[in-house]
Each structure stands twice: as structure tokens, then as C-alpha cells.
C-alpha positions in Angstrom: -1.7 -8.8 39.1 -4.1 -10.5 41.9 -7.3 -11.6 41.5 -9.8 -11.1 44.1 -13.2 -12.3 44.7 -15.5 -9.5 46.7 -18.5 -10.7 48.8 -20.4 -9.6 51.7 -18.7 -6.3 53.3 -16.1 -6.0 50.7 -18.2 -5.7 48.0 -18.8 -2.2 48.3 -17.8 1.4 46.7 -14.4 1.6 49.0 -14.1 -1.8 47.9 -14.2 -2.4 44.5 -12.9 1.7 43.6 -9.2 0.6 41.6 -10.1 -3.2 40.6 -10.2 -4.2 37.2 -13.4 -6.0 36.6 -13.0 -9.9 35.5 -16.6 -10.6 34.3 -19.6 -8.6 32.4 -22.5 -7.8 34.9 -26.0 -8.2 33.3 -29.4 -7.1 34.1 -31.1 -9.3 36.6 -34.1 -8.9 34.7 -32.8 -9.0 31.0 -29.4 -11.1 30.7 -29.4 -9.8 27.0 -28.8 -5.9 28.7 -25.2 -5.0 30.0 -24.5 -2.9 32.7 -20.7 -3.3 32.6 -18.6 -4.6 30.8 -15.4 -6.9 31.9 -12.2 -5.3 31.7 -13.2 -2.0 33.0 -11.8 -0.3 35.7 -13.9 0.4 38.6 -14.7 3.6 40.2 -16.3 4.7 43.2 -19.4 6.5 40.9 -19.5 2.6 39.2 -21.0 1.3 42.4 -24.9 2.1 42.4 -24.8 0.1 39.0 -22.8 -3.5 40.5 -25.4 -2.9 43.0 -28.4 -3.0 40.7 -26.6 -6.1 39.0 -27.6 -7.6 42.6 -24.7 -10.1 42.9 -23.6 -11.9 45.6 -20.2 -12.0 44.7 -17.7 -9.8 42.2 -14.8 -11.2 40.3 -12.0 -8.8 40.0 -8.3 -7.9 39.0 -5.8 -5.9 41.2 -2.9 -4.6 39.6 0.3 -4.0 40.6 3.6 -1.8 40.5 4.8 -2.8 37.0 1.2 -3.8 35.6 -0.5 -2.3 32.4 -3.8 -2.4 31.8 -5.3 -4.0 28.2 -6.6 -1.1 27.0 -3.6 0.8 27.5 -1.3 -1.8 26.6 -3.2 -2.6 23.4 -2.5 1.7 22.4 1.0 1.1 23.3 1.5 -1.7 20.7 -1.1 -0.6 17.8 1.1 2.3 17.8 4.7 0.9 17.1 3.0 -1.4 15.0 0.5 0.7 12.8 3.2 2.3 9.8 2.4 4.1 6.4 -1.1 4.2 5.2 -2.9 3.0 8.1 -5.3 4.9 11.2 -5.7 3.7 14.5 -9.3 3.2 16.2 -10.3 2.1 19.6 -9.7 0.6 21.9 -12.9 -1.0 22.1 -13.4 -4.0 24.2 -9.9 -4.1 24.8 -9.2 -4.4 21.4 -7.0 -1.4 18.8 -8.6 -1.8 15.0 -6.1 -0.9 12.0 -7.6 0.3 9.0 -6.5 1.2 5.8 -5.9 4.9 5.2 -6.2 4.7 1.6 -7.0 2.3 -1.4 -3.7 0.5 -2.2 -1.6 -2.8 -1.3 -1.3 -4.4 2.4 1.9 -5.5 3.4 2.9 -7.1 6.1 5.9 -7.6 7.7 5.9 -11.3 8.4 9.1 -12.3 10.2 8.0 -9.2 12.6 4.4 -10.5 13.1 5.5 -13.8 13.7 7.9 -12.9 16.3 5.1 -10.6 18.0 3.0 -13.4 18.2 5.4 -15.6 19.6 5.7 -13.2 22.9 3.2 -14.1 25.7 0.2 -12.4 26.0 0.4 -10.5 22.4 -2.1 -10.8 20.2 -1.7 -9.0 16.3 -4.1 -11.0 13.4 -4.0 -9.3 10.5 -5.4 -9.8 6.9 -2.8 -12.0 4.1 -0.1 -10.1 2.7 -0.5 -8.4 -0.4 -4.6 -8.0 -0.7 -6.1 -5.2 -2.6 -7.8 -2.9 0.5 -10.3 0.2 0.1 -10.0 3.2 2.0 -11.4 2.4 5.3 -11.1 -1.2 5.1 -10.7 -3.2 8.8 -7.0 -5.0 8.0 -5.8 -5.9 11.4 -6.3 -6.4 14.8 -4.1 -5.6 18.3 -5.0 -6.9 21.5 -3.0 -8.3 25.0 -4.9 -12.0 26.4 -4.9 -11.0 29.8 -6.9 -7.9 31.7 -3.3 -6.6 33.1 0.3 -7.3 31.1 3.7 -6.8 32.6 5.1 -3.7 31.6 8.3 -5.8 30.7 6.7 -8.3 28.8 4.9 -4.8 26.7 8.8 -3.2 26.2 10.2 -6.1 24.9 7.0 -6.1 22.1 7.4 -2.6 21.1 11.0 -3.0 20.8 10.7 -6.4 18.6 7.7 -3.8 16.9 10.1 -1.0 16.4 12.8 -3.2 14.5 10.6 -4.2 12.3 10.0 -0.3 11.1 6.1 -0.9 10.8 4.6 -4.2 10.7 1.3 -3.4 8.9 1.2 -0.9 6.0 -0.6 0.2 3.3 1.2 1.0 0.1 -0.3 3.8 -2.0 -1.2 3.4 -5.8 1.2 5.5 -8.0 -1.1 8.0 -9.9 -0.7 7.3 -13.2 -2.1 8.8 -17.0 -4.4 5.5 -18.4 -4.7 4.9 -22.3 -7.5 3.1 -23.9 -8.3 2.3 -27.6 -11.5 1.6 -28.7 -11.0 -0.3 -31.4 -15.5 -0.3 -32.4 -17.8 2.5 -32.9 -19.6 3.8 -30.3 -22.5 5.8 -30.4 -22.3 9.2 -27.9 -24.5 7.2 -25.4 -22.5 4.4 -25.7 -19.4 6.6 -25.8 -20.8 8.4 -22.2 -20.9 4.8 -20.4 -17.8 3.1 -21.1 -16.1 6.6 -20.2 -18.2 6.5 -16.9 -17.4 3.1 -16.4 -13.5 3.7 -17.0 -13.0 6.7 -15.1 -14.8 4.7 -12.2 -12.6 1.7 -12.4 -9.1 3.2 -12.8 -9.9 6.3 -10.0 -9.8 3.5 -7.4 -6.2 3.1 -8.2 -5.5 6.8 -7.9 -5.4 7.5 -11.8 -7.5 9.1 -14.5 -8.3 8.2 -18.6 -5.1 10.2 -20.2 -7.4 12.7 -23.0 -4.4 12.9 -25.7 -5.3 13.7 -29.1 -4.6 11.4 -31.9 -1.0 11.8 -33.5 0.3 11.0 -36.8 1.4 7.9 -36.2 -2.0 6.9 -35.2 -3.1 8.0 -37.9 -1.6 6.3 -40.2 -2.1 3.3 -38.2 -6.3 4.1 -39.0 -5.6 4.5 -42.4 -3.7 1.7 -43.2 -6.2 -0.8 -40.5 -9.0 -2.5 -41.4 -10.2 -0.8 -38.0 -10.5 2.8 -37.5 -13.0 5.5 -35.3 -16.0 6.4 -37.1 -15.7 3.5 -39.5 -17.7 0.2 -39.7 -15.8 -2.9 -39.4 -15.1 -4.4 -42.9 -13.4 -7.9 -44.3 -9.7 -7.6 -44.4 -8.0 -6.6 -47.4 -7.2 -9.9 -49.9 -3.9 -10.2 -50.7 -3.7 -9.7 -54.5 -3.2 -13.2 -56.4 -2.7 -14.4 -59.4 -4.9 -16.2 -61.9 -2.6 -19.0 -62.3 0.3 -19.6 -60.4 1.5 -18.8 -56.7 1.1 -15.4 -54.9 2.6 -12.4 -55.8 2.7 -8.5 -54.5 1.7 -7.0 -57.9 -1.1 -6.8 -59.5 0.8 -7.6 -63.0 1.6 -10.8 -64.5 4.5 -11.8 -66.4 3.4 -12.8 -71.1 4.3 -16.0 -70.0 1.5 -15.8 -67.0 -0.6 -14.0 -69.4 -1.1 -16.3 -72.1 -0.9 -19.2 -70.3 -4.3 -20.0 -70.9 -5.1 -19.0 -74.3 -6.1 -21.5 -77.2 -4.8 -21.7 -80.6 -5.7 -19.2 -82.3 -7.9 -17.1 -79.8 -6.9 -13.8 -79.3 -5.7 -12.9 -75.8 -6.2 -10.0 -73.7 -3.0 -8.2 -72.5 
């Protein structure tokens, strides 16, 4: 890589056809409008717009045998790194966006990333291992510093990439059958809603409400609840008790129990 700074008769079509441009040419007249933008490589057809940029002088980048431009480079990476579960988009400004393919877990390989990061030149920033991510969802980033990389520097990131068997992925949800027990009654409006509302909630992780009918055990469970569809909450059941002495599970009381609180010569009821 060389940098070169055109002026006067180098700055021209011949001249700047092959460079890598090294800074973002603006409007004369608006500085918010941008005619080019750095990183790009020039072309011949590029030169009526530098010359409408009305510069006196252009920044550039040669490259050289063994050189890889960003863009290109930043493909190159984003592809060994990208593994299950996640697309590849761009490059735009020199820059490979990840995104989740489907609604599941992110993982990251961190011993991988880390050693990525620790090459010159390599860029990777990702979101924290383990997050929840929606289809769609922007998780990571893949870029080289520079306009040009060595291509050596590049092999020895896809190979530390490729070891790691895919550094960023997305792990599916398992589809699964969902059970819920309302355990209140609901009206059919009220009984539409929460469905609504449940089906919503537990698509997102690939599953669906299981619709199984009641079985006998479940039954019996109603039955012998103080809870059970169609039926309006009532007071739990009293354990029986009785009228003098401790608790018992019967609802009969010993002669003893019985009489226990008659008077002299008053009659009792058995």
C-alpha cells in the first residue's frame, strides 16, 4: 500500500483511474451533500465528479501485489465467521452487518473473537453472548481499519476464523407443545384474549398452546379441588372437627365424646 497525494497535472482521469480514495469529497456548495465516498475505488468514468468537487489536491491509496481492499477483505472474514442462524449484508461503508436469521439464542464463540481481535487490522464487535435476538435483528459487525489489508495478515484471520467452526451463531428455539391451566373462569371474550395473547407470546419461541382434552386424571383433580372450569371460586372445604376435643377425620364421636357435656339428669342426644 502507498499513499499518494495528486495535485496539479496528476490529478486527472489517467491519474487517479486504480487509487483507492483516502477522503469523502463534498459538494462545494453544500458540505452536507456527498459526491464520493472514501474508500472507493476510482475509475476513469469517477473523474467529471472529483472535478466538480473542485479540489486542489486528492488524497489517495495505491495498492500493491499482495494487498486487499476493505470491502473485499471485510466479505472474506464475515464469511468464515458468520455460522448457523445468521445472513450476511453489505458491505456498506466498508463494513459486513450479521443479522440473526431467526428468533433464538446468540452465541458467541469468545476465545475465537478474542483472538480475531487481537490480529492487526481486524475488527469483529458483536452483541453479549447469550441475548434473546428476533429474526432480523443487527448482532454483529466485521470490518478491516485500514482502506487496504495484507493478504497475509487476512489468511491468518480466516484460518484463526475457521478453527473456531463459526464465531457468531444463532441457535434455533426447539418447537415445542405448550400447556396452560387456567385455574379462573373466563368468559368467551375473555377466553378469546388470553388465547390471543398466548399464542402470540409462545410463537416467538417457535411453539404453539398444546389443544389436549381433559383426561381422567384431571378430572378427578376438578372434582376433588376447590377450583375447577366453569365453577366459581368457593372457601375451602373445613376440615371436620369435633365439639370438644382435638381434630379427627370422622364425623362421629366416641359416648364418652358424646356425653361429655350433658347435666345431671338432662337427656342427651345420641
Amino acid at each position: 500500500m502507498k499513499a499518494e497525494s495528486l495535485r496539479g497535472s496528476r490529478l486527472s482521469a489517467e491519474g487517479i483511474a486504480g487509487a483507492v480514495l483516502a477522503q469523502t469529497l463534498l459538494a462545494p456548495d453544500n458540505h452536507h451533500r456527498v459526491l464520493l465516498l472514501k474508500g472507493r475505488i476510482l475509475t476513469r468514468a469517477d473523474w467529471p465528479v472529483v472535478a466538480d468537487a473542485h479540489v486542489e489536491e486528492l488524497h489517495v491509496v495505491r495498492m500493491e501485489q499482495g494487498d486487499v481492499h476493505e470491502d473485499d477483505a471485510a466479505r472474506r472474514l464475515a464469511k468464515v465467521v458468520a455460522g448457523p442462524g445468521v445472513i450476511v449484508h453489505g458491505p456498506v461503508e466498508s463494513q459486513v452487518r450479521l443479522s440473526a436469521e431467526v428468533n433464538g439464542i446468540f452465541k458467541v464463540e469468545i476465545q475465537g473473537l478474542q483472538a480475531l481481535n487481537s490480529i492487526q487490522d481486524i475488527s469483529i464487535f458483536t452483541l453479549f453472548d447469550g441475548q434473546l435476538v428476533s429474526k432480523g435483528k443487527t448482532i454483529a459487525g466485521v470490518k478491516v481499519t485500514p482502506f487496504v489489508v495484507p493478504e497475509a495478515r487476512l489468511r491468518e484471520a480466516e484460518r484463526v476464523a475457521t478453527e473456531a467452526d463459526g464465531v457468531i451463531r444463532v441457535l434455533a428455539f426447539r418447537p415445542m407443545r405448550v400447556g396452560v391451566l387456567v385455574r379462573e373462569r373466563l368468559d368467551p371474550a375473555q377466553r378469546e384474549k388470553f388465547q390471543a395473547s398466548i399464542e402470540m407470546k409462545v410463537a416467538w419461541f417457535g411453539s404453539a398452546p398444546a389443544r389436549t382434552p381433559p383426561t381422567r386424571s384431571t378430572r378427578r383433580w376438578w372434582r376433588s379441588s376447590d377450583w375447577a372450569p366453569g365453577r366459581k371460586n368457593r372457601a375451602p372445604r373445613p376440615t371436620p372437627v369435633a365439639r370438644f376435643g382435638s381434630p379427627t377425620s370422622g364425623t362421629r364421636r366416641s359416648s364418652a365424646s358424646r356425653h361429655a357435656g350433658c347435666s345431671p339428669g338432662q337427656r342427651c342426644s345420641t
